[in-house]
LUMBASE-258340 format. One record per residue (C-alpha): residue number from 1; residue in one letter; y, z, x. Coordinates in nm, 4 decimals. Each point is the difference from the previous one (the first is absolute). Layout:
BEGIN
{node NUM A {Y Z X}}
...
! end
This chain:
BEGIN
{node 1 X {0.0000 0.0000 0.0000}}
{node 2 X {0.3749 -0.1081 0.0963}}
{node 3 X {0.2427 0.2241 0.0701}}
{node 4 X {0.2020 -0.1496 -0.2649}}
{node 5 X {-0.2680 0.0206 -0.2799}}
{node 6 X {-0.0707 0.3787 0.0796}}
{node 7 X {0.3558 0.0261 -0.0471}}
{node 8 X {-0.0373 -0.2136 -0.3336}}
{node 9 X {-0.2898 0.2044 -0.1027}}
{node 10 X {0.2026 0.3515 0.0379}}
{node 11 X {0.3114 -0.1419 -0.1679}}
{node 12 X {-0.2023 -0.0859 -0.3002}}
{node 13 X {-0.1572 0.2999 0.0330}}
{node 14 X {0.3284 0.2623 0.0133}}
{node 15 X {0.0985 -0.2713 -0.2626}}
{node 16 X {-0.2327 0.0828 -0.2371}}
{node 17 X {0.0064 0.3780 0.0610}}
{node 18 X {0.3686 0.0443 0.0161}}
{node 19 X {-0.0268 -0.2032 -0.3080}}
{node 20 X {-0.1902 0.2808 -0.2156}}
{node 21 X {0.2466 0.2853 0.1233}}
{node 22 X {0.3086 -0.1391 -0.1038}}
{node 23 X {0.2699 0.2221 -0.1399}}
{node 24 X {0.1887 -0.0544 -0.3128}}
{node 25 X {0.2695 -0.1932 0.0816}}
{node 26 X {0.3655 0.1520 -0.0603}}
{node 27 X {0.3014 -0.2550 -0.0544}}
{node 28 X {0.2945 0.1067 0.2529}}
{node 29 X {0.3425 -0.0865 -0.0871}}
{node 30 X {0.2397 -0.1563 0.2394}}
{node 31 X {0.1480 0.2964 0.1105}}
{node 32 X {-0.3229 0.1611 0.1056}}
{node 33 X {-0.0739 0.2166 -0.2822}}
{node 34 X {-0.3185 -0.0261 -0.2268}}
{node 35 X {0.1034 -0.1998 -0.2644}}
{node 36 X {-0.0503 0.1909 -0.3205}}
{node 37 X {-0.3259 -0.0751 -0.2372}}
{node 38 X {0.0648 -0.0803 -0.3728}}
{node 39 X {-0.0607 0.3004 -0.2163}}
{node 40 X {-0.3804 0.0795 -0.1102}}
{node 41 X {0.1037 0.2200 -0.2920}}
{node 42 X {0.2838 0.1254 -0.1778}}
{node 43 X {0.0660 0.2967 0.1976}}
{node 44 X {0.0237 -0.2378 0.3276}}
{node 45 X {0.2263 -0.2047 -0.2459}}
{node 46 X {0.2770 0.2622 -0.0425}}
{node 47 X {-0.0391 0.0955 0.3248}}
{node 48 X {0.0838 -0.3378 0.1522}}
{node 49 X {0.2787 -0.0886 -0.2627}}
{node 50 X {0.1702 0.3518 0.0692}}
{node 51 X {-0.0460 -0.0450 0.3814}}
{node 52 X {0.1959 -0.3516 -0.0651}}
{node 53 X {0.2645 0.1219 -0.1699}}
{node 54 X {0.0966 0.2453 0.2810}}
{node 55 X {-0.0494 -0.3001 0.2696}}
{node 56 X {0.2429 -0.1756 -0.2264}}
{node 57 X {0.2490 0.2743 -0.0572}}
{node 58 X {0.0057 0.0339 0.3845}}
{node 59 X {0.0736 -0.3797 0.0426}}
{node 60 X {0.2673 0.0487 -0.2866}}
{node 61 X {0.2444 -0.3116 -0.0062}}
{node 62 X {0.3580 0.0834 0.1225}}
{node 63 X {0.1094 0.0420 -0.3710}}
{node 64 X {-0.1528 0.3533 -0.0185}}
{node 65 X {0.2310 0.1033 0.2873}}
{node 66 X {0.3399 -0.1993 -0.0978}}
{node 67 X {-0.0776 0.2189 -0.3366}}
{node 68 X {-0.0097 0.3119 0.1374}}
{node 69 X {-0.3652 -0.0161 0.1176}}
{node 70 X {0.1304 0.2036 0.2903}}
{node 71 X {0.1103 0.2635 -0.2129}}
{node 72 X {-0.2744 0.2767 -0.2071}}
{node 73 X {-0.1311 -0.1469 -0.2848}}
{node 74 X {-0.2555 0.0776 -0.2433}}
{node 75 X {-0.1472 -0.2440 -0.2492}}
{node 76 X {-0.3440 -0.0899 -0.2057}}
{node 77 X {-0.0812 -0.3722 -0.0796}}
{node 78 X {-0.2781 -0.0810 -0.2032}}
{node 79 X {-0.1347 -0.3090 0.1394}}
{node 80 X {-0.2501 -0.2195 -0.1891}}
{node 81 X {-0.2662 -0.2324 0.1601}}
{node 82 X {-0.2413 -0.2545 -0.1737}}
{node 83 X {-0.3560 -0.0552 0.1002}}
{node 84 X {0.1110 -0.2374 0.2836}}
{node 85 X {0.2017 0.2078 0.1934}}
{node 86 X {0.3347 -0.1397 -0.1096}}
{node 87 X {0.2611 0.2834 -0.0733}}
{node 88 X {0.0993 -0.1313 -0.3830}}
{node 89 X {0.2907 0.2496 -0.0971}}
{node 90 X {0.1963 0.3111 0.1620}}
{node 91 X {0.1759 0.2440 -0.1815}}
{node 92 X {0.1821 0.3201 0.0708}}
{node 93 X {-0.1372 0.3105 -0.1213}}
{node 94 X {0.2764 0.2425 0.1950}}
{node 95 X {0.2729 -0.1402 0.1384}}
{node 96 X {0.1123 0.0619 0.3274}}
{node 97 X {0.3515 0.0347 -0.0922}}
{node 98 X {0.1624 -0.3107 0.0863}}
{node 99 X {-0.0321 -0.2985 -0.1917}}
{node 100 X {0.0453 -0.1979 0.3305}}
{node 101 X {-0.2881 0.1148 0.1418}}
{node 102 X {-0.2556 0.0409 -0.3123}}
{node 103 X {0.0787 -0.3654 -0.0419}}
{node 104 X {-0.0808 -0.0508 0.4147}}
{node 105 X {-0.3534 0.1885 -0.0934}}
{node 106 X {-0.0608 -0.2407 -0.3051}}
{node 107 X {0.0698 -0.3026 0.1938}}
{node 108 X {-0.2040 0.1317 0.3236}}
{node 109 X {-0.2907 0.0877 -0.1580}}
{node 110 X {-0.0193 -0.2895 -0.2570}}
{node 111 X {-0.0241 -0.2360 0.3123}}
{node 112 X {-0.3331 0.1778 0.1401}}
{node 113 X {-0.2823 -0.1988 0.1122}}
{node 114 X {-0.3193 0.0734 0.1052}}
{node 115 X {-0.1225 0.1963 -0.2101}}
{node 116 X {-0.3848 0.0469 -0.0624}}
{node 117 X {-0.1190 -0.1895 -0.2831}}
{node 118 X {-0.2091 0.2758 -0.2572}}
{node 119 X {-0.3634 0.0907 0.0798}}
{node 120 X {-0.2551 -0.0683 -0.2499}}
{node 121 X {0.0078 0.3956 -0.0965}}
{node 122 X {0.3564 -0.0637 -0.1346}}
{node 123 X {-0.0638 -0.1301 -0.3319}}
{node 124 X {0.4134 -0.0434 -0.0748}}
{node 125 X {0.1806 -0.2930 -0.0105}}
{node 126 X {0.2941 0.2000 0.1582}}
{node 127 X {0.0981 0.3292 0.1349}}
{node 128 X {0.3090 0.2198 0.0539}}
{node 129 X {0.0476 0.2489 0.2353}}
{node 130 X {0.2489 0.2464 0.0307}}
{node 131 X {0.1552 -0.0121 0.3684}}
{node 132 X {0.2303 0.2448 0.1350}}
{node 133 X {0.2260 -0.0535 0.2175}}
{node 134 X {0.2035 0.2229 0.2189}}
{node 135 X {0.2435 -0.1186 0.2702}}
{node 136 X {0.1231 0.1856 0.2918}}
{node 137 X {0.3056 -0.0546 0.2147}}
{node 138 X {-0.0956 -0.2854 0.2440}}
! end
């Protein structure tokens, strides 16, 4: 036998084993974190949604701060999403105070994509959830 067809003949080999220990394979984003999983239940659902929603407060648009963003605020939108994920209304349930910057939280968190689409536990055709929101001097 060759040296180049043992070689062929352990290649196929570590091939084949390597082949039946494989490790479920996790999606990485572009920035080098584990990209996130869709939701398995409802639980991981609300998790995931809520977990946006901060991630999307923190990337606020430059509104929020022209409003007074930068300033203490306390408000609670109820924000309603359809099976798919879209975000279909957003209402005010306490305002913050300021007109200026209630509207700023309507408009922000109307535009929100991304969103997981329902698991097949949810048996809605929407949801709203209650989100509060406190602000802090920045």
């Amino acid at each position: 036998m060759t040296m180049f067809s043992r070689f062929l003949a352990a290649f196929a080999i570590l091939f084949v084993v390597a082949g039946s220990m494989t490790a479920p394979v996790q999606a990485q984003s572009s920035f080098g974190r584990l990209a996130e999983t869709g939701p398995r239940n409802a639980r991981d659902w609300a998790e995931q949604t809520f977990q946006h929603f901060r991630r999307a407060l923190r990337r606020s648009d430059s509104a929020l701060h022209t409003t007074g963003g930068n300033r203490p605020h306390s408000t609670t939108l109820a924000i309603t999403i359809a099976r798919d994920g879209s975000v279909t209304n957003v209402q005010i349930l306490e305002s913050s105070g300021s007109s200026a910057m209630d509207t700023a939280f309507i408009r922000h968190f109307s535009r929100i994509k991304g969103i997981p689409a329902f698991t097949p536990d949810m048996n809605m055709p929407s949801i709203t959830l209650p989100l509060p929101i406190g602000t802090r001097r920045g």
